[in-house]
C-alpha positions as CSV (number, residue, x, y, z in Angstrom):
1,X,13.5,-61.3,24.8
2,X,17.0,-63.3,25.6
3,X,16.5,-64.1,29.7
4,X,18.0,-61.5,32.3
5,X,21.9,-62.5,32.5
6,X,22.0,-62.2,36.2
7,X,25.7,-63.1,37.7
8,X,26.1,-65.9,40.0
9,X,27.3,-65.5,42.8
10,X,27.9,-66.4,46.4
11,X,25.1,-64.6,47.4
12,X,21.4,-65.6,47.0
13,X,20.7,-64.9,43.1
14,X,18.4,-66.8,40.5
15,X,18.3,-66.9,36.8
16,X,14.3,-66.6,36.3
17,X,13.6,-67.0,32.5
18,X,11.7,-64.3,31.4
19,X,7.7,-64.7,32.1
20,X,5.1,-64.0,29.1
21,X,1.8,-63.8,31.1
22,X,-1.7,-64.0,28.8
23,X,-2.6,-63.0,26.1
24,X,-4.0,-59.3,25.0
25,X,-7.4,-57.4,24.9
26,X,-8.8,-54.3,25.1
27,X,-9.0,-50.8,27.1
28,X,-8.5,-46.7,27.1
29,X,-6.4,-43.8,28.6
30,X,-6.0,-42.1,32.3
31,X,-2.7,-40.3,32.4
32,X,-1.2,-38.6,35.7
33,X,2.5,-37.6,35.2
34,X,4.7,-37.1,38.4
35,X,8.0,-35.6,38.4
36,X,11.1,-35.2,41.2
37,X,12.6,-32.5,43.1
38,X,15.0,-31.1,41.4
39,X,16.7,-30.4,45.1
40,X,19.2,-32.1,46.7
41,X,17.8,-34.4,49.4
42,X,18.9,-36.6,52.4
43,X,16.7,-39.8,51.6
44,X,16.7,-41.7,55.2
45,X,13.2,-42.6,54.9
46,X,12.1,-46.2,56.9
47,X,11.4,-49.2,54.5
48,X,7.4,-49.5,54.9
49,X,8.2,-53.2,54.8
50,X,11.7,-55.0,54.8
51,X,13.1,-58.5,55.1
52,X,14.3,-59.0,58.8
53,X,18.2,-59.0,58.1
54,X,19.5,-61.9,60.0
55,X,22.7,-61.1,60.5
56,X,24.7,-58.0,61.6
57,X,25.6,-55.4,59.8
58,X,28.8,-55.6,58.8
59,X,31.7,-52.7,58.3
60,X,31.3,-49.9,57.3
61,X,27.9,-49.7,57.7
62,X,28.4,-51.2,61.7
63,X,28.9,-47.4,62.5
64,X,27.9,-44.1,61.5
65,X,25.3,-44.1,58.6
66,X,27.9,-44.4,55.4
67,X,27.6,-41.4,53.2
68,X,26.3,-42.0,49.6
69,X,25.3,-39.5,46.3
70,X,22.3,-40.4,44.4
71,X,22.9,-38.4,41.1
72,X,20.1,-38.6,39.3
73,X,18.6,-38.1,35.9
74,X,14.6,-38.7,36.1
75,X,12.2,-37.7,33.4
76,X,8.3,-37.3,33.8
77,X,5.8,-40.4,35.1
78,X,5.5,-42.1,38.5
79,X,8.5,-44.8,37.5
80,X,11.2,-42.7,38.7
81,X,9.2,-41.7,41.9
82,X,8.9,-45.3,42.5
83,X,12.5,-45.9,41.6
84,X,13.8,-43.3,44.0
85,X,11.6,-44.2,47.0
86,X,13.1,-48.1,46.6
87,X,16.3,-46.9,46.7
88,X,15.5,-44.8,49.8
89,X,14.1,-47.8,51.8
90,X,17.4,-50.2,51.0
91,X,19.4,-47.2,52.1
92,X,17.6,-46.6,55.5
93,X,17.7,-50.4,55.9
94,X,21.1,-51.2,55.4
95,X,22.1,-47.7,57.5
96,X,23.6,-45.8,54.4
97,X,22.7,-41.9,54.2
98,X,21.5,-41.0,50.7
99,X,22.2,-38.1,49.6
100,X,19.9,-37.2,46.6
101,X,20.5,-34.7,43.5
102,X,17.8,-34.8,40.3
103,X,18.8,-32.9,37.1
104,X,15.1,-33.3,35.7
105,X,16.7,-33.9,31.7
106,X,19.2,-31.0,32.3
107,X,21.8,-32.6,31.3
108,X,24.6,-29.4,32.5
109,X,23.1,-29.5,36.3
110,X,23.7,-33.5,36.2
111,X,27.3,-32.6,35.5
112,X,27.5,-30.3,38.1
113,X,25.3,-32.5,40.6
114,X,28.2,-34.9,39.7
115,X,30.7,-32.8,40.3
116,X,29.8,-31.7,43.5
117,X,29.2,-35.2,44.8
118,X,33.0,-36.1,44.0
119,X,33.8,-32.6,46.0
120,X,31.9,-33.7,48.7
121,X,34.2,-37.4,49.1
122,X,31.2,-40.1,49.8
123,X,31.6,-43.4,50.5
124,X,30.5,-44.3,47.0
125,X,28.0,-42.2,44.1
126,X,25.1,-43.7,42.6
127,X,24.4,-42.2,38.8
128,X,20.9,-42.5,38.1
129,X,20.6,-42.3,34.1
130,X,22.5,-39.5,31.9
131,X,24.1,-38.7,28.9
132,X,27.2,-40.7,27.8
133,X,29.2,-37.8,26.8
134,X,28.0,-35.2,29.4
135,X,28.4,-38.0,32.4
136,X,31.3,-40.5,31.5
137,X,33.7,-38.3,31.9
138,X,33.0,-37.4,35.8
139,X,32.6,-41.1,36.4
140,X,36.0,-41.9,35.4
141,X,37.3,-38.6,37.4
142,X,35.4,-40.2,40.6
143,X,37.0,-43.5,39.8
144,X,40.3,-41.8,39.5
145,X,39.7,-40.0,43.2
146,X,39.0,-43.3,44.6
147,X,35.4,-43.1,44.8
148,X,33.4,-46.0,44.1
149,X,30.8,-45.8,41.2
150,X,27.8,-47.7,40.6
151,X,25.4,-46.8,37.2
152,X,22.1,-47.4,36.1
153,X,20.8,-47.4,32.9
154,X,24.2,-45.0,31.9
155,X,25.9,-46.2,28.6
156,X,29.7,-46.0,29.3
157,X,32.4,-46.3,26.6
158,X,34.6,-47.8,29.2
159,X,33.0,-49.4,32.2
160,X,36.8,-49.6,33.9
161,X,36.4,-49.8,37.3
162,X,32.5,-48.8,37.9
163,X,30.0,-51.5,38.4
164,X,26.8,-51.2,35.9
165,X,23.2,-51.7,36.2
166,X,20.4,-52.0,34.3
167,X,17.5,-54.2,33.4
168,X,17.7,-56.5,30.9
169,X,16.4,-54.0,27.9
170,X,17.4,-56.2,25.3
171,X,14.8,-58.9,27.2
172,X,11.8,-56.7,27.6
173,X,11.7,-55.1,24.1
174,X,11.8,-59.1,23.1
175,X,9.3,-60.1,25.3
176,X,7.0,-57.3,24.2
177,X,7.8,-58.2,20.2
178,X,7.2,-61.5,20.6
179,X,3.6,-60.8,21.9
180,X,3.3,-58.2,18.9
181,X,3.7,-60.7,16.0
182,X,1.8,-63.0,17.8
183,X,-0.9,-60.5,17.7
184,X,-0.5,-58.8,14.3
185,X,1.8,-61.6,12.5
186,X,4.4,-61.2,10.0
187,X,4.1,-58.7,7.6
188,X,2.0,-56.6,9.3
189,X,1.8,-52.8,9.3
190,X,3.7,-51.1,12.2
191,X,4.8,-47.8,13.8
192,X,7.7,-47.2,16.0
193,X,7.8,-44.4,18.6
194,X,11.1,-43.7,20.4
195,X,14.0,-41.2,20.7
196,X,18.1,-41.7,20.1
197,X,20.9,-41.3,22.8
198,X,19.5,-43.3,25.5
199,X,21.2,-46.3,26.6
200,X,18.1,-47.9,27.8
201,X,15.8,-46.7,24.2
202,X,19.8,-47.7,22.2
203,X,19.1,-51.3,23.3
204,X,15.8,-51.7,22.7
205,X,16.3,-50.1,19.2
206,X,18.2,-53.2,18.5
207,X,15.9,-55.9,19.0
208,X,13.5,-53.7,17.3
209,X,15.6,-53.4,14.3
210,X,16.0,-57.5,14.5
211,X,12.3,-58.4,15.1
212,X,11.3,-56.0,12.1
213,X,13.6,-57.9,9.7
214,X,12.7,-61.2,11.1
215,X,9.3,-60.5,10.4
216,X,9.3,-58.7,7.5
217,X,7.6,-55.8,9.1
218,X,6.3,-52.9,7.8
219,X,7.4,-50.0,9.9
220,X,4.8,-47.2,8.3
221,X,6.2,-44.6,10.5
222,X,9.4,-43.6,12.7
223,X,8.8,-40.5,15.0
224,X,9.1,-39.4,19.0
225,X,11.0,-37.6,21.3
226,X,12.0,-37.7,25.2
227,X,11.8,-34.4,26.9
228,X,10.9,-32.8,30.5
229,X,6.9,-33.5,28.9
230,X,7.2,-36.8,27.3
231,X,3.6,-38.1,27.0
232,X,2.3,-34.6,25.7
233,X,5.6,-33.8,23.5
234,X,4.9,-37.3,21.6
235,X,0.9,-37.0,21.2
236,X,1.3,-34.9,18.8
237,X,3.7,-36.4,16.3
238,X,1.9,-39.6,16.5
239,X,-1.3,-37.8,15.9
240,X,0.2,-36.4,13.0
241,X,1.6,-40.2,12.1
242,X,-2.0,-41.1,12.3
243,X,-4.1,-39.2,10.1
244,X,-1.1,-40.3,7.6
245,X,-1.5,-43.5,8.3
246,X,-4.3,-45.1,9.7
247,X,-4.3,-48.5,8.6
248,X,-1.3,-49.2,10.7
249,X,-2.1,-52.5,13.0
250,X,0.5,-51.8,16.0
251,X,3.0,-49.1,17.5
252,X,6.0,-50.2,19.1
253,X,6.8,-47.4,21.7
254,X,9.1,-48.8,24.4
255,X,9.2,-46.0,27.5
256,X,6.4,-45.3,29.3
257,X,5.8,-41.7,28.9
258,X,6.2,-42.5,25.5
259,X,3.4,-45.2,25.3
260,X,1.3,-43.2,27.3
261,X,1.6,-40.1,24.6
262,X,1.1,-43.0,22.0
263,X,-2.1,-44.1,23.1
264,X,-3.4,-40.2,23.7
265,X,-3.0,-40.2,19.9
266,X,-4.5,-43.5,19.0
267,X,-7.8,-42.3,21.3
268,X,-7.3,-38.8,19.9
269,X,-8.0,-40.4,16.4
270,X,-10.8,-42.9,16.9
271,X,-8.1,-45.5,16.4
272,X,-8.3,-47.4,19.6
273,X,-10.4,-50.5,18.3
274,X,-8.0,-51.2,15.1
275,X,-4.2,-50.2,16.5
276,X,-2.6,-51.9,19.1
277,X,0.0,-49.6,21.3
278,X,3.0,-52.0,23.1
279,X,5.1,-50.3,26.0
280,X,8.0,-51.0,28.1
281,X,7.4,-50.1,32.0
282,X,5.0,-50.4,34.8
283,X,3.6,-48.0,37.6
284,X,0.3,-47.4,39.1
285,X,0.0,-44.6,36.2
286,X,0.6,-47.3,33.5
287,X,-1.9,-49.7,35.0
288,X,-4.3,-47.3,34.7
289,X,-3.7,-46.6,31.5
290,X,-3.8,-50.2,30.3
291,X,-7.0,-51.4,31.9
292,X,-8.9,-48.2,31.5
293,X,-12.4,-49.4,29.3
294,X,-11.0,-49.9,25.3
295,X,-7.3,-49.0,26.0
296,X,-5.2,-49.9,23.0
297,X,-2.2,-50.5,25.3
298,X,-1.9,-54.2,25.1
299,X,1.2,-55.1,26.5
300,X,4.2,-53.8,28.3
301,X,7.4,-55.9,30.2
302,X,8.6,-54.1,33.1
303,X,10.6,-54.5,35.9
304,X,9.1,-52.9,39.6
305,X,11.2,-49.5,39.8
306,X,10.9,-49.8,43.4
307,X,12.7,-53.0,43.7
308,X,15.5,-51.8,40.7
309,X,16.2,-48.9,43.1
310,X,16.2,-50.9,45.9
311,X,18.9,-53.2,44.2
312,X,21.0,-50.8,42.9
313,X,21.2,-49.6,46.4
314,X,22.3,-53.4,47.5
315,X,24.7,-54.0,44.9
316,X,26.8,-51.2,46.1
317,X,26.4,-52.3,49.8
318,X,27.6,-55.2,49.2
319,X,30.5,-54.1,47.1
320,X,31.5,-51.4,50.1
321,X,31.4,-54.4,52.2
322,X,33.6,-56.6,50.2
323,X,31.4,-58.9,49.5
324,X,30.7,-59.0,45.9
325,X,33.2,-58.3,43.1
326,X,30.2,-58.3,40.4
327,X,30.9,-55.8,37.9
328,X,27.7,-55.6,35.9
329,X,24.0,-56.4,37.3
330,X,20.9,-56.6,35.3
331,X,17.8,-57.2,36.8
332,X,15.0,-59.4,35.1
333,X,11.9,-58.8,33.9
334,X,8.1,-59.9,33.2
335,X,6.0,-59.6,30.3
336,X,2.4,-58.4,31.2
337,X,-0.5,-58.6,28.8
338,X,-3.7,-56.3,29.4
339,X,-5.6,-60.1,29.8
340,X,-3.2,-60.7,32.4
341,X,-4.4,-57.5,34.4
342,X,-7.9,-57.7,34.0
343,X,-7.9,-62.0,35.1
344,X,-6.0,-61.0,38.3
345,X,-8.0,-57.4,38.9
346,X,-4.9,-55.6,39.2
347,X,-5.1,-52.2,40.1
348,X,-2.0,-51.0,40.8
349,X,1.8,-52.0,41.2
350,X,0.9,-53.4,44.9
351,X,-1.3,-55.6,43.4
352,X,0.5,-56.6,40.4
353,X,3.5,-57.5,43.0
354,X,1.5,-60.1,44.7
355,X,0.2,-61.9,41.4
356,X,3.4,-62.1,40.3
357,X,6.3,-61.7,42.9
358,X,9.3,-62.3,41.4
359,X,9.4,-58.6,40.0
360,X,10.4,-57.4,44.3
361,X,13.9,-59.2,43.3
362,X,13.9,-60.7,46.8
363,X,16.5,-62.8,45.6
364,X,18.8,-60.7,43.6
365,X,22.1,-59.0,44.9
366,X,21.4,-60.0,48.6
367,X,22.9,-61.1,51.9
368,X,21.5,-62.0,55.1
369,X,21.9,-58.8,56.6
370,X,21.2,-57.3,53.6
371,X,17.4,-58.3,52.3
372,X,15.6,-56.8,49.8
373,X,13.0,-54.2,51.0
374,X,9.5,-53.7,49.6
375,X,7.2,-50.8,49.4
């Protein structure tokens, strides 16, 4: 995976190669999916633990708390719980009231949620995820009405005027390829498991498209789906993918939920000791997953969703405040094998932070009175 292309500026940033940690082994399935509120929410919720700011805050957040939409777009697992509760704590920290909206994968209520936010005049939205062609047009309305824009993980046609955020996709999926023909080698027989029309899945397509002609892989089967039930919407198409063909050596499946309905199947068919399952993401859900006894899930490369959120929320604070002019963000990432986790004894995301502490982005779109929180 190319390394995070994280903008210099005169704030505290760092340009942290991408980190490939062990190498992979084996273990089985524990799945807990956990979804939003589909509600509108105030999200002024203390940090549990947060940098002390050493500085004053400076205008407009020197005042009243500065009013600010989170539109969201969540899907199934604990990554966009963690996600949302990070961007909570930076936005209690830096005095900012978040206002929060989730469309749960209805794409029309995002559009409305959107809407209403630009009725409502904030200091500045926050669009969490979407569809291109449902969402970029109210972005470029809220431009238009003077409204500041910040997006994650959105694909826009024309990012005039909004700042962008995302991780660095195109790094993880390499990170987590790499590992794979490391593992399997050239040649080698492999499934892919994704969905179409997501900017985060689009980007990862492409390396995945590069690395199979690289490596003269070949890709036995194609096949998944995202939906308000990931996991349990793609266990059975890759069940089904399976009993078709079972001598396949490795699945590429680079979400999550996704993985997580991946390796249901490859338990579901007695597969778990020849096929090896490689994700994208991490959350106390995932970890589970991975170093649960005999899990085919050998490798993922995540960023912490809590930090991201957390980040997001900066890199608009800091714009409100005039103090960056940075038009697109990405955040980096860390490859984690399933040796790496078992070696350390990680358990959880808490855990996994302290082995390897450059995932809190402590060091990315800050200021002195604006450091990162953690949860």
């Amino acid at each position: 995976m190319r390394t995070a292309a994280l903008h210099e500026r005169g704030l505290r940033m760092s340009r942290r190669p991408l980190i490939i940690l062990a190498a992979a082994t084996a273990s089985i399935l524990a799945l807990a999916g956990c979804s939003q509120s589909s509600g509108t929410t105030d999200a002024t919720t203390a940090p549990s633990s947060a940098a002390t700011a050493s500085a004053a805050l400076p205008a407009p957040f020197d005042g009243d708390p500065v009013e600010i939409a989170l539109v969201r777009q969540s899907g199934a697992g604990d990554y966009f719980t963690q996600w949302g509760a990070g961007a909570a704590a930076q936005a209690a920290a830096a005095n900012i009231k978040l206002t929060v909206t989730d469309a749960q994968d209805d794409n029309a209520k995002q559009a409305s949620d959107l809407e209403q936010a630009i009725a409502s005049k904030p200091a500045a939205i926050i669009v969490d995820h979407g569809l291109t062609d449902t969402i970029e047009p109210l972005v470029h309305q809220a431009v238009d009405a003077g409204i500041p824009v910040i997006v994650y993980d959105l694909a826009l046609n024309d990012p005039t005027g909004v700042i962008t955020t995302s991780q660095s996709d195109e790094s993880m999926a390499q990170g987590v390829l790499d590992q794979l023909i490391e593992d399997v080698g050239k040649g080698a027989k492999v499934g892919y498991v994704s969905a179409t029309g997501y900017a985060a899945l689009d980007r990862r397509a492409k390396v995945w498209d590069e690395v199979v002609a690289d490596n003269d892989l070949d890709v036995v089967f194609s096949t998944g789906t995202v939906s308000a039930s990931t996991a349990s919407d793609n266990q059975p198409l890759v069940s089904a993918a399976l009993k078709q063909h079972p001598d396949v050596q490795a699945i590429f499946a680079p979400y999550d939920e996704i993985t997580k309905g991946t390796v249901l199947a490859v338990n579901e068919n007695d597969l778990a000791g020849s096929v090896k399952v490689y994700g994208i993401d991490i959350s106390n859900a995932d970890i589970e997953v991975i170093t649960a006894d005999g899990s085919p899930w050998v490798t993922t490369s995540a960023t912490d969703p809590a930090a991201v959120g957390a980040a997001v929320v900066r890199s608009i604070a800091l714009s409100l405040a005039g103090e960056s002019t940075e038009t697109d963000v990405q955040f980096p990432a860390v490859t984690i094998t399933q040796q790496f986790l078992a070696d350390k004894s990680i358990t959880n995301v808490a855990d996994l932070r302290t082995a390897e502490p450059s995932l809190l982005l402590d060091d990315v779109e800050t200021a002195d009175w604006l450091p990162a929180v953690s949860q």
